[in-house]
C-alpha positions as CSV (number, residue, x, y, z in Angstrom):
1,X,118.3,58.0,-126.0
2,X,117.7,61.7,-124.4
3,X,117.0,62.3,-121.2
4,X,113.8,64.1,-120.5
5,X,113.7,66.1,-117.5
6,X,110.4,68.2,-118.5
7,X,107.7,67.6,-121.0
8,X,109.2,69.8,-123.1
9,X,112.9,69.4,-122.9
10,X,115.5,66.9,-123.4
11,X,119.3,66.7,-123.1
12,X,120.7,64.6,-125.9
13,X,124.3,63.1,-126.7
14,X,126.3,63.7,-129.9
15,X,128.2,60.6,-131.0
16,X,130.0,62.6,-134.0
17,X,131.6,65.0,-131.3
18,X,135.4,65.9,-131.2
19,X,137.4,66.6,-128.4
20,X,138.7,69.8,-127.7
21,X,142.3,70.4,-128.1
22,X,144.6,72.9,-127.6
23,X,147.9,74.4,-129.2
24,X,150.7,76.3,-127.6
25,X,153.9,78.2,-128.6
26,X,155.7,79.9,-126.3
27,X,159.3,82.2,-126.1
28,X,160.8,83.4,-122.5
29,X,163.5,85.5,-121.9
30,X,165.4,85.7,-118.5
31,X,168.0,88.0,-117.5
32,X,168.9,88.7,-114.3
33,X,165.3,89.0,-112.5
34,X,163.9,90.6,-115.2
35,X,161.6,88.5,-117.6
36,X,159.8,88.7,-120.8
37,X,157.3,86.6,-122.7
38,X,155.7,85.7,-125.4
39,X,153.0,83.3,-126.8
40,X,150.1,82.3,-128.9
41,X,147.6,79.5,-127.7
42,X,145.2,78.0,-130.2
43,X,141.7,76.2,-128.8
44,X,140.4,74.2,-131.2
45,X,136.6,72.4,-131.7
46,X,135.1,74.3,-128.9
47,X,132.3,72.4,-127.9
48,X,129.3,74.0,-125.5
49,X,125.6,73.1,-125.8
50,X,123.3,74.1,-128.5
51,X,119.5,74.4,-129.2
52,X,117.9,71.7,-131.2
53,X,113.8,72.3,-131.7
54,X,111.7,69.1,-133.2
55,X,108.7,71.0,-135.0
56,X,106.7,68.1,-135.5
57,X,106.9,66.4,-131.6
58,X,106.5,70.4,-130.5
59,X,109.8,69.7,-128.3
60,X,113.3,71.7,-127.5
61,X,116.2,70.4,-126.2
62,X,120.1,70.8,-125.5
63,X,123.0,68.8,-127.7
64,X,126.5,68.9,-127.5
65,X,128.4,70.3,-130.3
66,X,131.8,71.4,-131.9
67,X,131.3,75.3,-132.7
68,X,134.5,77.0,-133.1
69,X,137.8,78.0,-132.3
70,X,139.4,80.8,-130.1
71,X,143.0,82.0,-130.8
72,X,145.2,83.8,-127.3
73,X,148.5,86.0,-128.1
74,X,150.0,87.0,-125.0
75,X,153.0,89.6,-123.8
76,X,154.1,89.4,-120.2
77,X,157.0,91.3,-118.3
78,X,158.1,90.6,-115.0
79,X,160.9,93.7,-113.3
80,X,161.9,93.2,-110.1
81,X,163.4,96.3,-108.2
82,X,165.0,96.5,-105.2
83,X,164.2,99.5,-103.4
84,X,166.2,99.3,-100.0
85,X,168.0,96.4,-98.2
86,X,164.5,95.7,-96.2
87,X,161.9,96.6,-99.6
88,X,162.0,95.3,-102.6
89,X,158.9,95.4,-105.3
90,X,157.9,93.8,-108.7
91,X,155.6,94.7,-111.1
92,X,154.4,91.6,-113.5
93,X,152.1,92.6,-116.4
94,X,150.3,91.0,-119.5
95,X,148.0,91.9,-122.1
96,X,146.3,89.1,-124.1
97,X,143.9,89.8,-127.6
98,X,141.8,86.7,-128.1
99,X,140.2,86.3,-131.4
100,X,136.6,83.7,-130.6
101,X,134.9,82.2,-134.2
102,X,132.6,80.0,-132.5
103,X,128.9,80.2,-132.3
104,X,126.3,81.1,-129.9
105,X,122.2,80.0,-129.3
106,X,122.8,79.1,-132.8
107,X,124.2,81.7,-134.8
108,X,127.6,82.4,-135.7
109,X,129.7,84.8,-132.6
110,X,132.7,86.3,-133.7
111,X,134.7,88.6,-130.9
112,X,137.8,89.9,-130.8
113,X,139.4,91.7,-127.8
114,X,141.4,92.9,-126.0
115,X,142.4,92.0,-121.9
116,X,144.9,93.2,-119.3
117,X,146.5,92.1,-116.1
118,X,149.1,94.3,-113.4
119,X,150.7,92.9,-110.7
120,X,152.5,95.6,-108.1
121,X,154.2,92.9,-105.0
122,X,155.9,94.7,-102.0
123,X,158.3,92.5,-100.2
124,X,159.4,94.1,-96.6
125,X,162.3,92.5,-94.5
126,X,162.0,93.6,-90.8
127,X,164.4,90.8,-89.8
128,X,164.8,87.4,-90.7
129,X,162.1,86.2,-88.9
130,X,160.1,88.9,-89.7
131,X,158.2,89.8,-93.3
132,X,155.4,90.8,-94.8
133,X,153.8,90.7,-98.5
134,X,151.2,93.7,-100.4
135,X,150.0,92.6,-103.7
136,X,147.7,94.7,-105.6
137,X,146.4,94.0,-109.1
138,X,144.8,95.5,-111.5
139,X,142.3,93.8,-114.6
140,X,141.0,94.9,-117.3
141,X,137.4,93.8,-118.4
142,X,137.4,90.1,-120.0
143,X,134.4,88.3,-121.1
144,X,133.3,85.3,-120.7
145,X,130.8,84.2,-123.5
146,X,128.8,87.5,-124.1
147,X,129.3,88.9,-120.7
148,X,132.5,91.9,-120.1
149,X,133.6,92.0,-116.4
150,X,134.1,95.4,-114.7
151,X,137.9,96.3,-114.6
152,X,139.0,95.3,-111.2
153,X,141.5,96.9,-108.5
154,X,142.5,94.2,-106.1
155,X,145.0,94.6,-102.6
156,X,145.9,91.8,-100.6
């Protein structure tokens, strides 16, 4: 049964949907402080709402459906350096390339691209008691849906 919530519209349930599930492969490798990885993340029978329009009762609604599938390969580094006996820093980057095959309003949406992510952390040691912590970061656009995101420059 849908659920009307204007003359016009209606929300509906889809029985025949599949869950969404998710793959995941991943290699790490440590030594000393330093770090690099690798992986590949596979989201399978996306699911987001689509349009349904009933000519004959002159109606649009909203359904549930399975569209598509959206493939992550990642590569992330980690290098710690220790600057002085009171400053140390690390710098932490990854870059990911997402491949999306899904649809959108209807229509088949394929986009590949391509997404980026730096981490510079300061570590001071005044005394034991005493520290503090600087983090800046830097993002490249991603997108969400349609929609890119400015790159970002963050300090905390």
């Amino acid at each position: 049964m849908p659920l009307i919530f204007r003359p016009v519209y209606f929300f509906s349930g889809n029985p025949d949907l599949n869950p969404a599930y998710r793959n995941t492969a991943a290699l790490r490798y440590n030594i000393g402080g330093y770090s690099a990885s690798l992986s590949y993340s596979a989201l399978n029978d996306i699911f987001e709402q689509d349009y349904v329009q009933d000519d004959e009762n002159r109606t649009m609604g909203f359904v549930q459906r399975n569209v598509g599938k959206r493939e992550q390969y990642t590569f992330g580094i980690n290098i710690p350096l220790q600057a002085a006996g009171w400053y140390g820093l690390s710098l932490y980057s990854e870059a990911t390339y997402t491949m999306a095959d899904t649809r959108h309003s209807g229509y088949p949406f394929r986009k590949n691209y391509m997404s980026a992510y730096a981490s510079l952390n300061h570590n001071f040691t005044f005394s034991p008691s005493f520290r503090a912590h600087m983090q800046m970061r830097w993002m490249k656009p991603t997108y969400f849906g349609i929609k890119s995101k400015r790159r970002r420059l963050c300090c905390d």
